[in-house]
Structures are given as C-alpha cells and as structure tokens.
N, C-alpha and C positions, 0 to 999 in steps of 0.2 A: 430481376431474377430471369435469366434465359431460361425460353421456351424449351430446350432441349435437355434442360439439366435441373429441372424443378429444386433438386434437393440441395442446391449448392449455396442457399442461404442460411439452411438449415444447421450446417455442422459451425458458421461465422455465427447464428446467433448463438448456437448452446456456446462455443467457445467464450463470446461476451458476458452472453449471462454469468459463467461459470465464474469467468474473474471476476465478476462484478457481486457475485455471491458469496465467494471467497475473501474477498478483499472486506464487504461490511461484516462478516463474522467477524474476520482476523482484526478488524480495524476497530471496531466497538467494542467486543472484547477485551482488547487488551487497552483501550483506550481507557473501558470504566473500570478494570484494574488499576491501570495508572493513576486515574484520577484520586479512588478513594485510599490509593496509598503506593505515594511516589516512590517508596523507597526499593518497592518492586523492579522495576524497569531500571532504577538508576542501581541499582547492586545486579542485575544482569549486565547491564551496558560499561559496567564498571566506575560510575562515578559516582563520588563522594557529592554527598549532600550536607552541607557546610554551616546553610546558617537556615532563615524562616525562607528569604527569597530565592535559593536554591531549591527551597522545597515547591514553593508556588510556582518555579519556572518550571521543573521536571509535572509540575501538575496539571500545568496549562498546556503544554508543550504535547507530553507523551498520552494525557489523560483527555483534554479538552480538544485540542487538533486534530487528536487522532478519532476520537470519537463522533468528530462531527463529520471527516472524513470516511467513515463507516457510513455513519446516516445519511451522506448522501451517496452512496454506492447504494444501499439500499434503495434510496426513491429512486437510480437511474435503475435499479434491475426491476422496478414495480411499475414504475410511470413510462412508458415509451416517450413521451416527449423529452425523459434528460436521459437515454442510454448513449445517446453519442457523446455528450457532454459527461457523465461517468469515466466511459471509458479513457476520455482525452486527458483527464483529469488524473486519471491511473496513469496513462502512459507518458504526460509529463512529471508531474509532481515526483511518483516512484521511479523514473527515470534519472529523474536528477540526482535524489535521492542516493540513488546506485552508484550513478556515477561521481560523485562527491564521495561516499564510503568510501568507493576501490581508490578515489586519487589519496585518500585519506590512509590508508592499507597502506601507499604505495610510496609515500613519503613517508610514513612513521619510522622511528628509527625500532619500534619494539616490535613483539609478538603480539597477535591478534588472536584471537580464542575461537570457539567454535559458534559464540554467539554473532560474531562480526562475518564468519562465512555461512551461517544459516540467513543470514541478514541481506546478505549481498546475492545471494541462491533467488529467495524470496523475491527479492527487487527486481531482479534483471528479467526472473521465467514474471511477472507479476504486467512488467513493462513490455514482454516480447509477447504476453497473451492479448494485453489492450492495445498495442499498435497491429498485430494480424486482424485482430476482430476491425479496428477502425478501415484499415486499409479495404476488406472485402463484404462491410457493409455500402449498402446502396442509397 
C-alpha cells in the first residue's frame, strides 16, 4: 500500500470481497437448488433429463459443484488466508466457463435464449471482477 495513496487497497479489497460474496450467494444457492431438484436448472438450461443417471449428473454437476464452489467463496471472503486463492479460482474456473459458453453460442447452429446471455453477462463481469481484484492486491 503506497504511503501516498493509503486508500488504494481499499476499493481492490471491497471489489474482491464483493465478488467473492456474490459469487457464494449465487453459487450455494442455486447449487442447493440444484441439488434437491435437478430438474430446475436443467428445464432453465434447456435440457432433458432422460433417464435416473441424467438426473444424478445434472445433480452432482449443477447442485454439488456448484455448491461447494459457493463454500469456498465463502471461506475465501471469511478466512484471509484463501482470498487470493478464491479469487483465482473465480477468475479461472468462471473464465473458462465463459469462454466455452460464447465458443458454444458461436458454433451452434440455433438460437440461444436469454438464459445463455444472462449466463455469459454473469461469467465474463464475475471473471473481469476477480482478475482486477487479483492483479491490484499485494
């Protein structure tokens, strides 16, 4: 933190924190949604759930992944010891994330809904808040 400009940590943590508080809301949330009933997330996302093992995968996937992806967003916004590893963890995972949806978007031969651009919204400002916060913490 430069002697001259005290407050210039200040607005890199609340930015971190913010996604890191953001992200285990959104992430636990809809993860223990997911969990106690796949057919939420997969009737948003559009896919049929076919047989018992489509249902355990959209439950492990969308409910258990994501959920524990939440809990640890939370320990890195409670514990200082994992907020850099949080955030890294934001800024690749939901990076990729992103960038696999849009290649995904960009090949498809059909129409994508407003679920697939709230989705890709999410990712990208989710990825662009934990790579600013990484880059100007010290």
């Amino acid at each position: 933190m430069p002697a001259d400009n005290p407050d210039q940590i200040i607005p890199t943590t609340l930015i971190g924190k913010f996604v890191l508080g953001m992200s285990a809301i959104a992430f636990i949330g809809y993860g223990l949604t997911s969990l106690v009933s796949p057919d939420i997330p997969a009737g948003l996302a559009g896919i049929a759930i076919s047989n018992a093992d489509g249902f355990a995968e959209v439950g492990a996937m969308y409910g258990g992944l994501q959920t524990g992806i939440g809990l640890f967003c939370l320990l890195s916004l409670i514990k200082a010891d994992f907020y850099r590893a949080g955030l890294v963890l934001l800024a690749l995972a939901i990076g990729s994330l992103a960038l696999a949806r849009l290649l995904s978007v960009v090949v498809s031969t059909g129409e994508v809904s407003g679920y697939t651009y709230g989705a890709l919204a999410y990712e990208f400002a989710t990825t662009g808040f934990a790579a600013y916060a990484i880059l100007k913490a010290k």
